[in-house]
N, C-alpha and C positions, 0 to 999 in steps of 0.2 A: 578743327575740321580741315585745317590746310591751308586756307582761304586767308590773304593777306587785303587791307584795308587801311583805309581815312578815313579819321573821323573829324565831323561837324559838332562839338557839342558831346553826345550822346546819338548822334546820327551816323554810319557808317557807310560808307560807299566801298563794294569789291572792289579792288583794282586788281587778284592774281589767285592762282591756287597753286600750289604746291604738293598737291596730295598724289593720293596713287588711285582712288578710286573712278570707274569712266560712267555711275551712274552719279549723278552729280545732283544733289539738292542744296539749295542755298537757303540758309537758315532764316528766319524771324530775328533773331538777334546772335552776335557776335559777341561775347563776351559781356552781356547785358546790354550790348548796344544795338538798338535796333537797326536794323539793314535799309537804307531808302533808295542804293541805285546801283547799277554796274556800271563799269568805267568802261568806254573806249578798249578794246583787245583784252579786257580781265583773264580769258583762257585761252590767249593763244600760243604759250608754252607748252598747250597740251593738246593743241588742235587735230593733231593725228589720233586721239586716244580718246576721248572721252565721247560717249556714246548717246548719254539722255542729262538733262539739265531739267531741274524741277523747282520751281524759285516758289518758297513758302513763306514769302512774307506777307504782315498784315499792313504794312502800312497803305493809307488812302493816297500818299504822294511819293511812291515809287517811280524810280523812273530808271530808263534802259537809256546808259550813252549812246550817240552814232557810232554806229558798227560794233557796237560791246561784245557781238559772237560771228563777227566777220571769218571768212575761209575756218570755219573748224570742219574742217572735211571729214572726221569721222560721227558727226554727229547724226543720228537719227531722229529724235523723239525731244521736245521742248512742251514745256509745261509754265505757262505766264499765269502771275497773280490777281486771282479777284482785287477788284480797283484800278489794275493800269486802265491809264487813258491813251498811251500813244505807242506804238513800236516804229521805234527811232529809222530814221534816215540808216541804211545800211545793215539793219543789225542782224541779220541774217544772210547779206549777199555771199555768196561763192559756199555756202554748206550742201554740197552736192548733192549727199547723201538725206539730208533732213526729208521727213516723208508725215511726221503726223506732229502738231500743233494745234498745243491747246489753247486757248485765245476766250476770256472771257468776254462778256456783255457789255461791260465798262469800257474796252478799249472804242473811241471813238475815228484814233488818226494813225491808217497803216502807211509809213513815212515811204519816203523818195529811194526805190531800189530797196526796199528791207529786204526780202525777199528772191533779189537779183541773182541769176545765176542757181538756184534751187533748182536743178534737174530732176529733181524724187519727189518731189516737194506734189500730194495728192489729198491731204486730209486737215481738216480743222471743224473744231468743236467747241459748245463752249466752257463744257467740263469735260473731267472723267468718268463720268456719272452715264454710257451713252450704251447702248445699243445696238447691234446690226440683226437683231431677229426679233421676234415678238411683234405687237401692237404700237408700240413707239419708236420702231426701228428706223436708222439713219442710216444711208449709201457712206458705208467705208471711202469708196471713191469721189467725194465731193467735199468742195473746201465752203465749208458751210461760214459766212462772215457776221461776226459779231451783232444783234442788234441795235447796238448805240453806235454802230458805225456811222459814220458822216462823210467819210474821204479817202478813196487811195491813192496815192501819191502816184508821181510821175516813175515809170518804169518799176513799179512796185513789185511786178511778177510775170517782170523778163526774162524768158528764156527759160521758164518750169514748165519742161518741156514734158512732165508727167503728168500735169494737171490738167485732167478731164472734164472738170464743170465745178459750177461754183451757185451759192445762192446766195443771193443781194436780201438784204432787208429794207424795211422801207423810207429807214430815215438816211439809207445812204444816199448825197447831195451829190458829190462830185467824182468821176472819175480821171487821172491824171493821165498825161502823154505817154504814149506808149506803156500804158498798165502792165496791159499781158501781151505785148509784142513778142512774138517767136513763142510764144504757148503754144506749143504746134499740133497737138494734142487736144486741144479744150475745141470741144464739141456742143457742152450744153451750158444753158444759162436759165436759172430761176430768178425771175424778181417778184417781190408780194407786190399785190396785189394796193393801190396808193403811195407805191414810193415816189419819192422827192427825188428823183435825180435829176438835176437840171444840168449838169454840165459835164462833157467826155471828151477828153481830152483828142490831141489830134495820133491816129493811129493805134490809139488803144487797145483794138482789135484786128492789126495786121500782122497778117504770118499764123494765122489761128485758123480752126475748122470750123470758128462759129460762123453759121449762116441766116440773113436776116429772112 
């Protein structure tokens, strides 16, 4: 598939691709070897190209290096595995163009600046499985966050300057320093109804149109 790697054993880490395709899925297994993380820059030879990323792996302990899809400026559309628990420190900062994210239930830790610099950046869900019409329809325009979430990190979702509102669930604890500083854009905020958030960091919500 293109896709170059280390192995652990029988466990496989992406470290690059090589291929020609910009819709991009990352397999279950590699050559019988199962997939458990992406390296640090895996596709940044291809950063101007490749459009959507779709990671199918099963494993329970996947894991995303820091910054593994840093500045891929032509990226749109990211699709994370049932089981993560963390999206690393940087792994998404400077993707200008990224705009929908899929984000399951598992994920409990969105790291420090993942997200940084995501100017498009307006939608998350926790499958593909979703909706905008009918009886159980969800607002395209909201970045709906995980329910096993717990934590977003310090500047997690600085400067996604297209993000319009967002909804908390209730086991999220903590939010980090300057979260969504310069979200110039985010107007609305849902939190359920008995969340635990005890702690927000300082500036979280400066340079924003939220108002208390």
């Amino acid at each position: 598939g293109g896709f170059t790697y280390t192995l652990s054993g029988t466990r496989a880490t992406i470290t690059g691709y090589d291929g020609d395709d910009t819709d991009i899925v990352i397999p279950n297994k590699v050559r019988g070897n199962r997939v458990v993380a992406i390296a640090k820059d895996a596709f940044s030879s291809k950063a101007n190209t490749i459009k959507s990323i779709k990671i199918d792996t099963k494993s329970s302990s996947f894991t995303l290096a820091d910054e593994a899809f840093k500045d891929l400026t032509s990226l749109e559309k990211v699709v994370l595995p049932e089981g993560l628990k963390e999206i690393s420190a940087g792994a998404f900062s400077g993707c200008k163009v990224l705009r929908d994210v899929i984000i399951p239930d598992s994920v409990t830790l969105i790291g420090d600046k993942a997200f940084y610099n995501c100017s498009a950046l307006k939608f998350a869900y926790k499958n593909e499985e979703y909706s905008t019409e009918g009886e159980n329809a969800i607002d395209y325009e909201v970045f709906y966050m995980p329910s096993g979430l717990l934590e977003i990190g310090a500047n997690a979702f600085e400067n996604c300057t297209a993000m319009i509102g967002a909804h908390f669930n209730k086991s999220l604890t903590k939010i980090g320093v300057e979260a969504f500083y310069k979200a110039s854009a985010f107007t609305e905020l849902t939190v359920e109804e008995d969340c635990e958030l005890a702690s927000i960091g300082t500036s979280a919500f400066q340079s924003t149109r939220l108002r208390s």
